[in-house]
C-alpha positions as CSV (number, residue, x, y, z in Angstrom):
1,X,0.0,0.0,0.0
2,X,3.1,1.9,0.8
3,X,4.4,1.5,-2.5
4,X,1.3,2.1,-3.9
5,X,1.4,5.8,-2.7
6,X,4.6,6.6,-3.2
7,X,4.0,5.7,-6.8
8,X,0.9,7.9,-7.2
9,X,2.9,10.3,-5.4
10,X,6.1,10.4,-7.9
11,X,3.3,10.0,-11.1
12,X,1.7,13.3,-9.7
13,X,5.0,14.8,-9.3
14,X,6.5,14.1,-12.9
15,X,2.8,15.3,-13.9
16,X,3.5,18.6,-12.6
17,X,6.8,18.7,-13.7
18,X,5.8,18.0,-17.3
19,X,3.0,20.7,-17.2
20,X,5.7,23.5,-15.8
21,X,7.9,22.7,-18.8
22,X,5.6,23.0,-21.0
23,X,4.1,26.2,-19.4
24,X,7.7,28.1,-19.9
25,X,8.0,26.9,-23.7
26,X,4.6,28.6,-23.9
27,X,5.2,31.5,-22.2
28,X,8.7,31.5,-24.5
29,X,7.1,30.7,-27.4
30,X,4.5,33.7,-26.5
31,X,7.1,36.1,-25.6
32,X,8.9,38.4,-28.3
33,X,12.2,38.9,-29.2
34,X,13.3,42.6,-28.4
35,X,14.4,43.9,-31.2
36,X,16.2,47.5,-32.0
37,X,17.2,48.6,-35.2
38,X,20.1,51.2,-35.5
39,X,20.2,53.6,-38.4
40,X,22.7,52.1,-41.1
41,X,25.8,53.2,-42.6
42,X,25.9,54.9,-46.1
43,X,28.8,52.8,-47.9
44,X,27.9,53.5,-50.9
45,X,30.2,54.1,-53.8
46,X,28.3,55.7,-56.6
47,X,25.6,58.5,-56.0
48,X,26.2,58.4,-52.1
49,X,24.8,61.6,-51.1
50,X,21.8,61.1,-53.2
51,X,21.3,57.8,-50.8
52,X,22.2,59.4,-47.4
53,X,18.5,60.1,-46.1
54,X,18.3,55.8,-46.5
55,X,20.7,55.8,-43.1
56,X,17.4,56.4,-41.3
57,X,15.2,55.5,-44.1
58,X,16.2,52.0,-44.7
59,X,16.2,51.9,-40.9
60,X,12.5,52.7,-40.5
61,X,11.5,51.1,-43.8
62,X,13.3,47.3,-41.6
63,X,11.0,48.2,-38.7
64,X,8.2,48.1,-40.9
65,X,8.8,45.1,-42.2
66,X,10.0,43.3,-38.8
67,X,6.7,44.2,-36.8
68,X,5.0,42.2,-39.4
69,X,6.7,38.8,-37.6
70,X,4.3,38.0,-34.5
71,X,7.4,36.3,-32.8
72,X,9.4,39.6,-32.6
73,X,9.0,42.7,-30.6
74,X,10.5,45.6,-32.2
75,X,11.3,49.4,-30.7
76,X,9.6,51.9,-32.2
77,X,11.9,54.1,-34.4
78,X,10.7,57.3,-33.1
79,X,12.0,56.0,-29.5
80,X,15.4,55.5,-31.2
81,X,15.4,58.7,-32.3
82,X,14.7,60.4,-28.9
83,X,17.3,58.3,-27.3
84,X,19.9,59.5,-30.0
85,X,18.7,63.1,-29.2
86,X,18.9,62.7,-26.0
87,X,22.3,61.6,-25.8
88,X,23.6,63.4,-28.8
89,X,24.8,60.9,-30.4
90,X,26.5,60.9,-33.7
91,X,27.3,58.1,-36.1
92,X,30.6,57.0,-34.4
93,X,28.9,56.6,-31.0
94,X,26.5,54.8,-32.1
95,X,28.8,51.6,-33.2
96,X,31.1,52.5,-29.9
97,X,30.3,49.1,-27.3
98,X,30.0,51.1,-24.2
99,X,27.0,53.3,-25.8
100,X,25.3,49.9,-27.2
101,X,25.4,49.0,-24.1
102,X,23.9,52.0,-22.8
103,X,21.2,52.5,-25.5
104,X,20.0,48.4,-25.2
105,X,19.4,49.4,-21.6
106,X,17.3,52.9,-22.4
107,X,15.6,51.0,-25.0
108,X,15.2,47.3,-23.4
109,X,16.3,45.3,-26.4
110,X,18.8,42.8,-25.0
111,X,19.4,42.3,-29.1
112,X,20.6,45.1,-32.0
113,X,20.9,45.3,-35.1
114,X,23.5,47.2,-37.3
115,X,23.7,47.7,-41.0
116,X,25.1,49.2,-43.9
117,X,24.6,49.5,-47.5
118,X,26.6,50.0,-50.4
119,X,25.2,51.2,-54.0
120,X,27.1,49.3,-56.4
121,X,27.9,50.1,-60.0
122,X,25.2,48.6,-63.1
123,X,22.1,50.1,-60.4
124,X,23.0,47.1,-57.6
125,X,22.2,47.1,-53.8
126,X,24.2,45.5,-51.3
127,X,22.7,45.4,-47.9
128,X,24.5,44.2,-44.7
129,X,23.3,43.2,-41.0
130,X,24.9,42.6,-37.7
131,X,22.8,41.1,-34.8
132,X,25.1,42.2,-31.7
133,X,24.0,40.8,-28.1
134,X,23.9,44.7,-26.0
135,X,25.3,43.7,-23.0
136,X,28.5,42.1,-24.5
137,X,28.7,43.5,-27.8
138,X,29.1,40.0,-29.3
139,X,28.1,39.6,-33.2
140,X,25.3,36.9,-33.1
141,X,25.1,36.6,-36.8
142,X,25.9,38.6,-40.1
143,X,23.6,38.7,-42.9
144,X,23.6,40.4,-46.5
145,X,21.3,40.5,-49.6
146,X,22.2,41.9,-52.9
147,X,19.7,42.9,-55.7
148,X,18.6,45.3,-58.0
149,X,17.4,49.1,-56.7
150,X,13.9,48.3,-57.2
151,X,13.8,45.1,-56.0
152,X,14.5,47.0,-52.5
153,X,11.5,45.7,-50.6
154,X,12.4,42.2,-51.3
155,X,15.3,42.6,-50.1
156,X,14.4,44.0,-46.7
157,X,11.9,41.0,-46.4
158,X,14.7,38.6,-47.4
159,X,16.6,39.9,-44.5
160,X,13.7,40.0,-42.5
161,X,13.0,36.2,-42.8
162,X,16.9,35.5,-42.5
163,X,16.6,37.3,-38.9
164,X,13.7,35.7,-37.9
165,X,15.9,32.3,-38.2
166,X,18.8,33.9,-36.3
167,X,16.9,34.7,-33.6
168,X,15.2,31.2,-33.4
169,X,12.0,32.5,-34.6
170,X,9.2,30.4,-36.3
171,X,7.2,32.4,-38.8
172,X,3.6,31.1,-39.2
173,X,1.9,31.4,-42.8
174,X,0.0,34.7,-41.5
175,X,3.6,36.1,-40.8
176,X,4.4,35.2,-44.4
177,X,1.3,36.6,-45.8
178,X,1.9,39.8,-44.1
179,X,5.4,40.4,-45.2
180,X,5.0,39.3,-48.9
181,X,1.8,41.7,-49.3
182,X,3.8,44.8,-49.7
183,X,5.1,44.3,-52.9
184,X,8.0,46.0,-54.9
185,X,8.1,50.0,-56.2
186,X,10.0,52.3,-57.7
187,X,13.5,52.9,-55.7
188,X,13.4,56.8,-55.7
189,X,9.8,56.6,-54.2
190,X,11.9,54.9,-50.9
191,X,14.3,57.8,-51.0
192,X,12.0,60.8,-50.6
193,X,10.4,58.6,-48.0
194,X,13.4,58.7,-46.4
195,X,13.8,62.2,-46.9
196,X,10.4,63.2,-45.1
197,X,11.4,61.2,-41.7
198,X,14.2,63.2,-41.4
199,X,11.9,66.6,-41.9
200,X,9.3,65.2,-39.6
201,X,11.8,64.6,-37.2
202,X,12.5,67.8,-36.9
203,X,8.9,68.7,-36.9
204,X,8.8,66.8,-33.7
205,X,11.9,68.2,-32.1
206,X,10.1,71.8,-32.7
207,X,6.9,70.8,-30.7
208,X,9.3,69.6,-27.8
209,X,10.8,73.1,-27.9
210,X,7.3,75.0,-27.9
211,X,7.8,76.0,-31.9
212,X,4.4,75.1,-32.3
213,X,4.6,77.5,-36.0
214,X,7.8,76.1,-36.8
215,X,6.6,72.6,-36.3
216,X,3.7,73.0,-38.3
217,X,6.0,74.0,-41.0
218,X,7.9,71.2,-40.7
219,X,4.9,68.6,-40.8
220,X,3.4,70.2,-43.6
221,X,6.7,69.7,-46.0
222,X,6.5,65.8,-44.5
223,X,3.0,65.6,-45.6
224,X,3.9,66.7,-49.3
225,X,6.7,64.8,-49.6
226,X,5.0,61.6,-47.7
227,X,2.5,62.3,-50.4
228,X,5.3,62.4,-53.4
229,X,6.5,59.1,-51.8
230,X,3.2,57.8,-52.4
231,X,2.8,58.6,-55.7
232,X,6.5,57.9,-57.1
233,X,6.4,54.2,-54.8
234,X,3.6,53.0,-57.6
235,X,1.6,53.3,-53.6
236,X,4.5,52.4,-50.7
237,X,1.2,51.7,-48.0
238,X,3.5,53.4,-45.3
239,X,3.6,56.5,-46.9
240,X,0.0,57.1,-47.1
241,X,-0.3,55.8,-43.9
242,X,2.2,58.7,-42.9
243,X,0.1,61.6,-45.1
244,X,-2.5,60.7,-42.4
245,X,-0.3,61.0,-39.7
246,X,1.1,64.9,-40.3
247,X,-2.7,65.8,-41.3
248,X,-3.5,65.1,-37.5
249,X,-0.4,66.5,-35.9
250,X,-1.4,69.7,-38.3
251,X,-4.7,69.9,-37.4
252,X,-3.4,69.1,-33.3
253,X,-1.1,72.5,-33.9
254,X,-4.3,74.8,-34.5
């Protein structure tokens, strides 16, 4: 009788054992990897200041793309942007291991990313990742696509799908379906994209300040060249999405 017990007794316990484990796979399963994106470097060897605004562009345009993967929790650019601000940072910190360290903390992503691209001769696009742990600086995994201008957005999703792997990931066909709906436009349609973050930007660092006319200003040259984006994409959703967006922080500054 005894032994009777103590089996029962060491059945219930490997019972709740087995539940636990598969409780904390759940709840890892269920919980996001935190991601941050860093602006990239301009590498570029023909028409590189015409491809400067993609530094932050490209940047944002990643973000976009990531927060389509259920399985990963990506920081906002805008919060980026205010920690750079904050700490005046310029391109040099910003690949210095003591301020990764510092801006994974600020922005709670135990995971970055860094990139660069290079425009190549013959209208190519080389595009290069680094997935760095923050608190040691360690390079988890490099990754680079190569393509044609405007087969930009592929390439983004390529990468996208690559990082997803790296940090053990498993897309589900919705996550697929999401990222292969946007589909491919024309390259100088990404550029003034790019262009208008950097305008809105500012348009946001004037409210801060109380420039509430200066602001303005600024959100109503975003909205036009959101718009132009738009239009010279062949219809980049984000763009539009971002008309909408000045439109209210105009009619907010009124």
């Amino acid at each position: 009788m005894k032994q009777k017990h103590m089996f029962f007794g060491l059945f219930a316990l490997c019972a709740m054992l087995l539940n636990s484990v598969v409780f904390i796979q759940q709840v890892q399963a269920e919980d996001p990897k935190t991601l941050a994106v860093l602006y990239f470097e301009n590498n570029s060897v023909v028409d590189k200041d015409k491809l400067d605004p993609l530094k932050k562009g490209l940047a944002d345009m990643m973000i976009t793309e990531m927060t389509k993967i259920k399985g990963i929790r990506v920081v906002e650019r805008q919060r980026i942007q205010s920690i750079i601000e904050e700490l005046n940072l310029n391109e040099t910190d910003m690949v210095d291991k003591s301020t990764t360290q510092k801006m994974g903390k600020l922005l709670g992503a135990k995971v970055m990313l860094f990139g660069g691209f290079s425009n190549l001769f013959n209208d190519k696009l080389r595009i290069d990742i680094r997935i760095v742990r923050t608190e040691t600086g360690e390079t988890l995994k490099a990754e680079e696509e190569t393509g044609e201008l405007d087969e930009f957005l592929t390439m983004l999703q390529l990468l996208v799908k690559k990082i997803a792997t790296d940090l053990d990931v498993k897309m589900t066909s919705e996550d697929e379906n999401r990222l292969e709906a946007t589909k491919d436009g024309k390259f100088d349609g990404y550029i003034t994209y790019a262009k208008a973050l950097s305008i809105e930007d500012q348009g946001k660092k004037f409210e801060k300040q109380g420039k509430k006319s200066d602001a303005k200003s600024s959100y109503e040259s975003a909205r036009t060249m959101y718009q132009k984006a738009w239009d010279e994409s062949d219809g980049y959703e984000p763009a539009k999405q971002k008309v909408e967006e000045m439109a209210m922080l105009i009619s907010k500054l009124k």
